[in-house]
N, C-alpha and C positions, 0 to 999 in steps of 0.2 A: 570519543571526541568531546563528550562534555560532560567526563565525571560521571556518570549517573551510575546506581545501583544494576545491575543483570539479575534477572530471574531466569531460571533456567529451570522448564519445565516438562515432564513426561507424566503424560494423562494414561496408566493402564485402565484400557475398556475394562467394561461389566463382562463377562462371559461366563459366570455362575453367578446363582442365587436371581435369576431376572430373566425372564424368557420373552420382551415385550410390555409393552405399555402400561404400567396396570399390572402385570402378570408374574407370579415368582415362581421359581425354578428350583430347580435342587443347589444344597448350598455346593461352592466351589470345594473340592479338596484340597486338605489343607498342601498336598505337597505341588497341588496346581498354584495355590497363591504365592508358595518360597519361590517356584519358578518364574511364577510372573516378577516378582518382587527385585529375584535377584538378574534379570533380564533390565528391568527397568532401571536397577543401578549401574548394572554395565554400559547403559545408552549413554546415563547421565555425568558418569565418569570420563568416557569419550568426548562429552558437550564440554567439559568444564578444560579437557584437553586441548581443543579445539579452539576454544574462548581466550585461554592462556595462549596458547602459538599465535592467535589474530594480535596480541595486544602487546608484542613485542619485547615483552621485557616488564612494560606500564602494569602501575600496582591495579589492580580489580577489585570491586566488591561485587562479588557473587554469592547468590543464594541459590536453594535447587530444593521442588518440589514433585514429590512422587503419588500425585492421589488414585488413589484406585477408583473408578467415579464413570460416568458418560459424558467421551471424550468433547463434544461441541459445548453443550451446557456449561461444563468449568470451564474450560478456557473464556467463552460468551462472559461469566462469571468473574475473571481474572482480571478483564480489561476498564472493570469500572473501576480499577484503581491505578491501574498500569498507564505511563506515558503516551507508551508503544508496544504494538502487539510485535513481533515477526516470527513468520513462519516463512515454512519450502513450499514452491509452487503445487505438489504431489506429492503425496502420501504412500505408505505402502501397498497400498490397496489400489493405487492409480493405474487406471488402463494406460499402456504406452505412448496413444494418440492424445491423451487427455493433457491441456495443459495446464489446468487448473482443478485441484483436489479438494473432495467435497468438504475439507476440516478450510481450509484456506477457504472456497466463496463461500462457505455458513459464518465465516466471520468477516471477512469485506460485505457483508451484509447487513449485519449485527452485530460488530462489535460496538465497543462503547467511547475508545478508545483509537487514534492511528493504526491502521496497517498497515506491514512492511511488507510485501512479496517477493522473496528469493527466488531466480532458475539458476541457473547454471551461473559459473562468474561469470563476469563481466570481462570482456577481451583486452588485454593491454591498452590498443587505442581508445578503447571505452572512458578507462578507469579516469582520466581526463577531462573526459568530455563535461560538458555544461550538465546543470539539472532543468529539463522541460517540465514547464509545468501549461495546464489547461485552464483558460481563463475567460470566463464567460458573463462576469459581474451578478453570478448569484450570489446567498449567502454562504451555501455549500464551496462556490469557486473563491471565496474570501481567505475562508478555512484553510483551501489547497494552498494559497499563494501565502497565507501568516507559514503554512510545514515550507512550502519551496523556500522563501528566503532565508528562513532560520537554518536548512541544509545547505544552500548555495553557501552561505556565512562560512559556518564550522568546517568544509570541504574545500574551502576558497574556490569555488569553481562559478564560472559564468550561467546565469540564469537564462534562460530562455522562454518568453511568455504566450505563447501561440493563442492566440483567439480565433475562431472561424465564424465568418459572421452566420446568420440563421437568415432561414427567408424572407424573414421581414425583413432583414437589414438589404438583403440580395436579393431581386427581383430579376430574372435573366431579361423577360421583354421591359424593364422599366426601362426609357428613355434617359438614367443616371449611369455617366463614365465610369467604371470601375474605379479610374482613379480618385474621382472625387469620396465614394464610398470607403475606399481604402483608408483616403486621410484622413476622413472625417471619425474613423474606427480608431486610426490611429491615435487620434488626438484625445478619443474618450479610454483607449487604452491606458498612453502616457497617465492620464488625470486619474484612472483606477490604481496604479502602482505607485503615484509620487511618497504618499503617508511611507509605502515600505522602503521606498528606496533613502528618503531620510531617516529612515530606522536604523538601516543599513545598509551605510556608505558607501560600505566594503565590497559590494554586491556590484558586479555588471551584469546591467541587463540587456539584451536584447529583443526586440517584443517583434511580434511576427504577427501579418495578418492575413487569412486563408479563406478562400471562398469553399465554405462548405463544406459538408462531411467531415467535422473534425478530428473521429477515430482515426482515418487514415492517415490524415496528416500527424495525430500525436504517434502513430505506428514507425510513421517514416522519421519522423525525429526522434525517435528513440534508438535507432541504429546506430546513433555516434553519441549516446546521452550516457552516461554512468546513471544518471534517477529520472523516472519522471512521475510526478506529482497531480494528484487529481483530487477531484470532488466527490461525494457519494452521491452527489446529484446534481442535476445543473435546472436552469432557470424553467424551464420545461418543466419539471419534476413535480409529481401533487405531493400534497402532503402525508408523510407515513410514508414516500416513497423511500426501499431500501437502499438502491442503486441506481441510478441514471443511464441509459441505453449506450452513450458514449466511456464511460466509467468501466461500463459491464465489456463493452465492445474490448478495450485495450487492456483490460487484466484478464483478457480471457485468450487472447494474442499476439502477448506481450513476450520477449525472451530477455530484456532488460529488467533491474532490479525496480521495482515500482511501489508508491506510496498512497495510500487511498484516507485523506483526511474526513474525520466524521462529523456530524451534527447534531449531537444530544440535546 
């Protein structure tokens, strides 16, 4: 969608010469590393095939990296230079129940850079649908909505801006009508998105306002969303915080494609 360079990359683990922390091992043999070597060129021969059938015909600049290294550290490593990280929701090593694989949240954690998280495609009616994003007027939920409108753009697809108010906003015995709370959200909604939506024109949004528990609610719109967009933390969050409890809640529950903007 917009030109950019692909790296296309296979990290083979340490499995000689390193037995642990601190600890070295016996070296690998040499006919264990032609195997690794030549395993991890057949992956990356497949990715590059793969990359080519996605892009229709359209010219690519791709490049492709084979370090032999420990797998979380490089890639953690790769992302302070890289746009966008993306990876699959599980790994080989993932239990069947798991929906989230330990290389994917050690970098929705720590990367330096955008994550992408892939499950499974997206269903035909999906592929349409709007991009959700989470929207809570932190600086982490600024982050999300600068990645949501620049995707809704290049996608053309309808934005979607859900905010859930927090207890303070919501008090269930306060003697204030829902409704007046709603508009009054609304109105500080609209005034948080105006800057993007003159950014871009191109963009409809629609902004949504939720009482509460927002994971659930960004759960339930994600079932007709092709993307949805988040923060690595939200206003709650201290500082040095990795992930945000809402963040963590819907990429950890999610079966739509999802995007976790960071704050370096």
């Amino acid at each position: 969608m917009r030109d950019e360079e692909l790296t296309i990359v296979h990290v083979s683990p340490l499995i000689g010469g390193w037995s642990g922390v601190g600890l070295s091992g016996s070296p690998l043999a040499e006919e264990t590393v032609e195997w690794q070597q030549q395993g991890a060129q057949r992956l990356i021969e497949d990715a590059l095939q793969t990359a080519r059938d996605c892009a229709g015909g359209a010219s690519l600049r791709i490049s492709t990296e084979m370090p032999s290294a420990s797998v979380v550290p490089t890639l953690i490593d790769l992302t302070k230079q890289a746009r966008m990280i993306v990876v699959g929701s599980s790994g080989q090593g993932a239990l069947s129940r798991a929906l989230l694989g330990s290389v994917s949240t050690a970098l929705i954690h720590h990367s330096h850079c955008p994550v992408a998280v892939l499950h499974a495609e997206v269903s035909p009616e999906q592929r349409d649908g709007p991009i959700v994003v989470g929207v809570d007027l932190s600086p982490a939920s600024e982050a999300a909505t600068a990645l949501a409108f620049e995707e809704a753009s290049a996608r053309h697809a309808e934005l979607v801006a859900l905010h859930a108010c927090s207890d303070d906003e919501w008090v269930g015995h306060a003697p204030i009508p829902w409704s007046a709370i709603s508009a009054n959200l609304e109105e500080t909604l609209a005034q948080s998105l105006a800057g993007w939506q003159e950014r871009y024109p191109d963009v409809v949004v629609r902004r949504k306002i939720v009482r509460v528990d927002p994971a659930r609610h960004l759960l339930e719109e994600s079932e007709s969303a092709q993307l949805v967009v988040l923060g690595s933390h939200g206003r709650g969050g201290f500082a040095g915080m990795l992930l945000g409890s809402v963040s963590s809640a819907v990429v950890h529950g999610i079966t739509t494609p999802v995007m976790v903007a960071r704050l370096d």
